[in-house]
DSSP file (Angstrom, degrees, kcal/mol; ACC not computed):
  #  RESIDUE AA STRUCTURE BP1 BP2  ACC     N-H-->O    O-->H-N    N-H-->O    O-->H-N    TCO  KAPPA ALPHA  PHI   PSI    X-CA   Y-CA   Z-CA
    1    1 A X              0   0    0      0, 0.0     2,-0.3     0, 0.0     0, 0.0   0.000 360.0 360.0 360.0 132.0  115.1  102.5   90.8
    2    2 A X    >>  -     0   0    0      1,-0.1     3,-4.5     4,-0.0     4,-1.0  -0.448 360.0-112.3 -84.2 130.4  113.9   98.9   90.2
    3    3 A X  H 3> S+     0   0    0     -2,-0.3     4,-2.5     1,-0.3     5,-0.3   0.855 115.0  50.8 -35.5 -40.5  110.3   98.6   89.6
    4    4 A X  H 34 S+     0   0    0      2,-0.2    -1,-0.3     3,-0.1    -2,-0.0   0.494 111.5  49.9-102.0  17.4  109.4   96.7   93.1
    5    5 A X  H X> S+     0   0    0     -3,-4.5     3,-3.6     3,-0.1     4,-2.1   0.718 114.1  47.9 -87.5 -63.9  111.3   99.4   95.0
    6    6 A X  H 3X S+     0   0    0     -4,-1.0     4,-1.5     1,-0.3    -2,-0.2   0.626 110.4  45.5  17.7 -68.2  109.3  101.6   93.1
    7    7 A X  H 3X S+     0   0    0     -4,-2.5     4,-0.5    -5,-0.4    -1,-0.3   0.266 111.8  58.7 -95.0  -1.4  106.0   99.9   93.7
    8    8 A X  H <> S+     0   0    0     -3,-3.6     4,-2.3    -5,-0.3    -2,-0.3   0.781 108.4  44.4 -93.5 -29.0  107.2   99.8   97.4
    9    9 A X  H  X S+     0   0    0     -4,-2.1     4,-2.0     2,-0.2     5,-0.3   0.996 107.1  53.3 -50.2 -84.3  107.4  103.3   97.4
   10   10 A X  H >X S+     0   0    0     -4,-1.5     4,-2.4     2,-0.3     3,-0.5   0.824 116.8  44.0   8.6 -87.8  104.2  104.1   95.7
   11   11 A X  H 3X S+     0   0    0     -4,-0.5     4,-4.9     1,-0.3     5,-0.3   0.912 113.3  49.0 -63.2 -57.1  102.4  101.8   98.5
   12   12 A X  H 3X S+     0   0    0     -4,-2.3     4,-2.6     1,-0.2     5,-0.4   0.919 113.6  46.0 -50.9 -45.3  104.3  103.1  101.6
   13   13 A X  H <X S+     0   0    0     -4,-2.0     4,-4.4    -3,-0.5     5,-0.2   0.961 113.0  47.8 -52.4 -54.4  103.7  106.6  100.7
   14   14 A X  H  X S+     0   0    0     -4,-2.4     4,-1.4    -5,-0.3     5,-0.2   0.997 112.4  53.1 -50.5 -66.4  100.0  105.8  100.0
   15   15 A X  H  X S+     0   0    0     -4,-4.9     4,-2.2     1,-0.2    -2,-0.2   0.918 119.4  34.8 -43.0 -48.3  100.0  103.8  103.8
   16   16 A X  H  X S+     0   0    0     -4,-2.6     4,-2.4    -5,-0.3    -1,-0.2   0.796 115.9  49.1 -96.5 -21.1  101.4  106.8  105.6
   17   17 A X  H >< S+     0   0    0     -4,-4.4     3,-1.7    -5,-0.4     5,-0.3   0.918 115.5  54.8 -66.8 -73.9   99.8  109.8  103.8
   18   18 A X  H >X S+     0   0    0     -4,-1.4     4,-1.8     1,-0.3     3,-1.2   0.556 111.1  38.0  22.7-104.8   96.9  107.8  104.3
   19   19 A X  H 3X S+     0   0    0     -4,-2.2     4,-5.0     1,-0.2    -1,-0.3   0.848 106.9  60.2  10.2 -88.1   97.2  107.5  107.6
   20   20 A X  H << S+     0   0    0     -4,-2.4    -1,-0.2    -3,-1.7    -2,-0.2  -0.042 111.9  47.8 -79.4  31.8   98.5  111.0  108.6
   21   21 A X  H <>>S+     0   0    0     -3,-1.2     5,-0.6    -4,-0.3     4,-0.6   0.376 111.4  43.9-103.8 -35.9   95.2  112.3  107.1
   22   22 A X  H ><5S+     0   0    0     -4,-1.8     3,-0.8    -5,-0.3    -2,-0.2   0.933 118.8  46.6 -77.3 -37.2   92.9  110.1  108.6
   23   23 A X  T 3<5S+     0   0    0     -4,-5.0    -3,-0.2     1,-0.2    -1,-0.1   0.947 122.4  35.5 -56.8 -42.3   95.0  110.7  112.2
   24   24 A X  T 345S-     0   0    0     -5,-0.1    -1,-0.2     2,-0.0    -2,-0.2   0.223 110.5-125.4-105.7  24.2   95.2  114.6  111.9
   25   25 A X  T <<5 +     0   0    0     -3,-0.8     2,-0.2    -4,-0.6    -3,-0.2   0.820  62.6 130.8  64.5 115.3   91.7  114.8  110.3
   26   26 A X      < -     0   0    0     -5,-0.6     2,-0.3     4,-0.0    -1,-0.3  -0.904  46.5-116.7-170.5 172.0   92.6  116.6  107.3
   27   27 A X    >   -     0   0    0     -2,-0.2     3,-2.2     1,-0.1     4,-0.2  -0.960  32.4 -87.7-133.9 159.6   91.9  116.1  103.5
   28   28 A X  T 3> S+     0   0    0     -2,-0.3     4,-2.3     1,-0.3    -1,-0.1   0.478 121.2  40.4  27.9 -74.2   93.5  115.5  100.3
   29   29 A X  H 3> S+     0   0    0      2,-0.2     4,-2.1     1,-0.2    -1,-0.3   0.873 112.0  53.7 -80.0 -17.6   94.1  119.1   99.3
   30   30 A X  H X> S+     0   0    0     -3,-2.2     3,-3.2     1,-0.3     4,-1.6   0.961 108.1  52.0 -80.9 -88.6   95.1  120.1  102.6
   31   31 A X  H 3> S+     0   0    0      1,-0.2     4,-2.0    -4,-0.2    -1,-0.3   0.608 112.7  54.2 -17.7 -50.3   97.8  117.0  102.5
   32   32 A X  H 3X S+     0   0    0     -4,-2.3     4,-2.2     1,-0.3    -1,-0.2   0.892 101.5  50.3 -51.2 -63.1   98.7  118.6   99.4
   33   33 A X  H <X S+     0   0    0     -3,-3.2     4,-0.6    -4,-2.1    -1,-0.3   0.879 110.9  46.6 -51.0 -56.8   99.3  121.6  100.4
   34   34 A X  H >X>S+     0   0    0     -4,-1.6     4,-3.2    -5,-0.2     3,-3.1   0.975 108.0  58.8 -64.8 -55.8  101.6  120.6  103.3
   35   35 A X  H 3X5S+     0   0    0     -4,-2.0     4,-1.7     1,-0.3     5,-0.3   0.783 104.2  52.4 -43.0 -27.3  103.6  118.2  101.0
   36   36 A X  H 3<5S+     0   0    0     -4,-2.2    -1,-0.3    -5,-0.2    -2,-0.2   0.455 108.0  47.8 -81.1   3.6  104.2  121.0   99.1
   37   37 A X  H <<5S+     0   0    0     -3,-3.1    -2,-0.2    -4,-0.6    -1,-0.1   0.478 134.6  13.5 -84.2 -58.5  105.5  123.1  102.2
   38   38 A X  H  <5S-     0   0    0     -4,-3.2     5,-0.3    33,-0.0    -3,-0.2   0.676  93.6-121.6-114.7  -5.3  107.9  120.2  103.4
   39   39 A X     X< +     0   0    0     -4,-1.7     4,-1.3    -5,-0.7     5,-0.2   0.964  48.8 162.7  71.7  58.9  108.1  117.6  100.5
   40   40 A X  H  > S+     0   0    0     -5,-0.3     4,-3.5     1,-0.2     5,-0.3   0.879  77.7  54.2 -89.4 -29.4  106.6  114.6  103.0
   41   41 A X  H  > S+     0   0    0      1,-0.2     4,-1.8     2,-0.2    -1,-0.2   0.933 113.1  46.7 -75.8 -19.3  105.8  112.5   99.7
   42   42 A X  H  > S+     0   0    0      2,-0.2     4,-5.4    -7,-0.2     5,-0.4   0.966 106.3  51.8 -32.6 -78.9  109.6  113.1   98.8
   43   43 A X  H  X S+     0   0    0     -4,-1.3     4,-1.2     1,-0.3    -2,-0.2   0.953 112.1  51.3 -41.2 -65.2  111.1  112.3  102.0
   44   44 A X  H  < S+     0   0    0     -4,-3.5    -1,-0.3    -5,-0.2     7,-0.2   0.919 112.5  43.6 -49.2 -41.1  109.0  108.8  101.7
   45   45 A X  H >< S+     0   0    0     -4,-1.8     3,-0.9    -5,-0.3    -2,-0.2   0.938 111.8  52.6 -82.8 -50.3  110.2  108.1   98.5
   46   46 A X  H 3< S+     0   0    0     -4,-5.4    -1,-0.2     1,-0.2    -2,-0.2   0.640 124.7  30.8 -51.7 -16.1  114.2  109.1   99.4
   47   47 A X  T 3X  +     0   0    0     -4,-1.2     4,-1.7    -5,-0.4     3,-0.3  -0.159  64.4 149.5-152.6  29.7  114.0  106.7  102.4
   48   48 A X  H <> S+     0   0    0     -3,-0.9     4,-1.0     1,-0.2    -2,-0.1   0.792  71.4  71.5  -4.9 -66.6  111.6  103.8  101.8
   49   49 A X  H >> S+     0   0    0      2,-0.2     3,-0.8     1,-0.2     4,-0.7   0.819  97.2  48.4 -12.2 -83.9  113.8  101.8  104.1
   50   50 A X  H 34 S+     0   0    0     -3,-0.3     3,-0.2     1,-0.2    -1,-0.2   0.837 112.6  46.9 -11.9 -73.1  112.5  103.7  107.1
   51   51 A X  H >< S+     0   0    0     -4,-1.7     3,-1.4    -7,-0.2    -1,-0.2   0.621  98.9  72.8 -81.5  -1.2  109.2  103.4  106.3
   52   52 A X  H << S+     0   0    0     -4,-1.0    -2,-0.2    -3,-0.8    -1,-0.2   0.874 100.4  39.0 -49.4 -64.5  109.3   99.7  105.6
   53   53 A X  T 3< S+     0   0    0     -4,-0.7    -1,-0.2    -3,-0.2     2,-0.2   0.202  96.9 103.9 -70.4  -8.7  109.6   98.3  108.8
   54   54 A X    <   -     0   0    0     -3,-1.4     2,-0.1     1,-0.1    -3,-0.1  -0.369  64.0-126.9-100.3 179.3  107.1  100.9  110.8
   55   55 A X     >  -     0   0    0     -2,-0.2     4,-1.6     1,-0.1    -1,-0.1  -0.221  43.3-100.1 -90.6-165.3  103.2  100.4  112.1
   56   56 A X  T  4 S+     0   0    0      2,-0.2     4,-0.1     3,-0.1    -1,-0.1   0.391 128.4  49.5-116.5   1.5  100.9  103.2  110.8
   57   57 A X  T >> S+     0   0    0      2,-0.1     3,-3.1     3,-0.1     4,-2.8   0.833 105.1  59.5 -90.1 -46.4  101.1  105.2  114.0
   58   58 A X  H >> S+     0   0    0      1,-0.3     4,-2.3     2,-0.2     3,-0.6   0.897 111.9  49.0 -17.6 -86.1  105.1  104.8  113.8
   59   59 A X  H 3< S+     0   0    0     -4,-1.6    -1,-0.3     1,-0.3    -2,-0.1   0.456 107.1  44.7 -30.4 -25.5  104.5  106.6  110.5
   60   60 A X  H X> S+     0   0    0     -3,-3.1     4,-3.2     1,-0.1     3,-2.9   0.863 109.3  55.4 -95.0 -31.5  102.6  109.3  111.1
   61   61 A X  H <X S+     0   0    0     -4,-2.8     4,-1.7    -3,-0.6    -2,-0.2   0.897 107.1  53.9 -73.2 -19.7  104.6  110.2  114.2
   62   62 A X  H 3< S+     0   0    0     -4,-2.3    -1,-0.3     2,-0.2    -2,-0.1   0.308 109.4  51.5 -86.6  24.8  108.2  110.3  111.7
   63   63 A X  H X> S+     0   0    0     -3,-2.9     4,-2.2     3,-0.1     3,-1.9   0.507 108.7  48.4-100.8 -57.1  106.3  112.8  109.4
   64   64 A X  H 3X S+     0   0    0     -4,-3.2     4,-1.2     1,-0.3    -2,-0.2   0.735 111.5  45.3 -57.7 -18.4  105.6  114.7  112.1
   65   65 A X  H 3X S+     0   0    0     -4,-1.7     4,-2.0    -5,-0.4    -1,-0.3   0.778 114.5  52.4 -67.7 -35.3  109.1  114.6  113.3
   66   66 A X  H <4 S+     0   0    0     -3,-1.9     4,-0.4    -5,-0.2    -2,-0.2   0.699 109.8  47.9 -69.8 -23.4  110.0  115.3  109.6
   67   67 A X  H >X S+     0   0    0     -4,-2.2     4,-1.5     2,-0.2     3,-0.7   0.849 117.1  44.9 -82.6 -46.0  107.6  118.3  109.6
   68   68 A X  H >< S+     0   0    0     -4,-1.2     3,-0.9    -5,-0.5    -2,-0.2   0.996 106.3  53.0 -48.0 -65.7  109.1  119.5  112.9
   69   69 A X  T 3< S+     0   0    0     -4,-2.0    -1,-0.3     1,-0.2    -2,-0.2   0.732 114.1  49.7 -44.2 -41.2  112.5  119.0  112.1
   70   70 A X  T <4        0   0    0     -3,-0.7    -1,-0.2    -4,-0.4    -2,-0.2   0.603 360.0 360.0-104.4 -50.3  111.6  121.5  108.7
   71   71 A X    <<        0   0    0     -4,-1.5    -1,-0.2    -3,-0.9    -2,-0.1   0.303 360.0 360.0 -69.7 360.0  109.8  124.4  110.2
């Protein structure tokens, strides 16, 4: 992986965890704790692409699709 997909990653992950903590009120460890259930910071990093192109509601609602899809 080339350093500015890399550092796109990094920042998109950051934008949408972000995000999907401030939307579903929740904190850090909690996020932690789910990513470690479903792998969301994974998922971001395997598909960049995806998240490149979305808003920051767009985002939260494909994790939650991602979470869904998992369960």
């Amino acid at each position: 992986m080339s350093d500015l997909r890399l550092n796109n990653s990094i920042f998109l992950m950051y934008l949408a965890t972000e995000e999907y903590k401030r939307e579903h009120n929740m904190s850090s460890p909690q996020l932690l704790e789910l990513d470690e259930k479903y792998g969301i910071f994974s998922y971001i990093a395997d598909c960049p692409d995806v998240f490149d192109s979305m808003t920051k509601p767009e985002m939260v609602r494909e994790i939650d699709e991602y979470i869904a899809a998992n369960q």
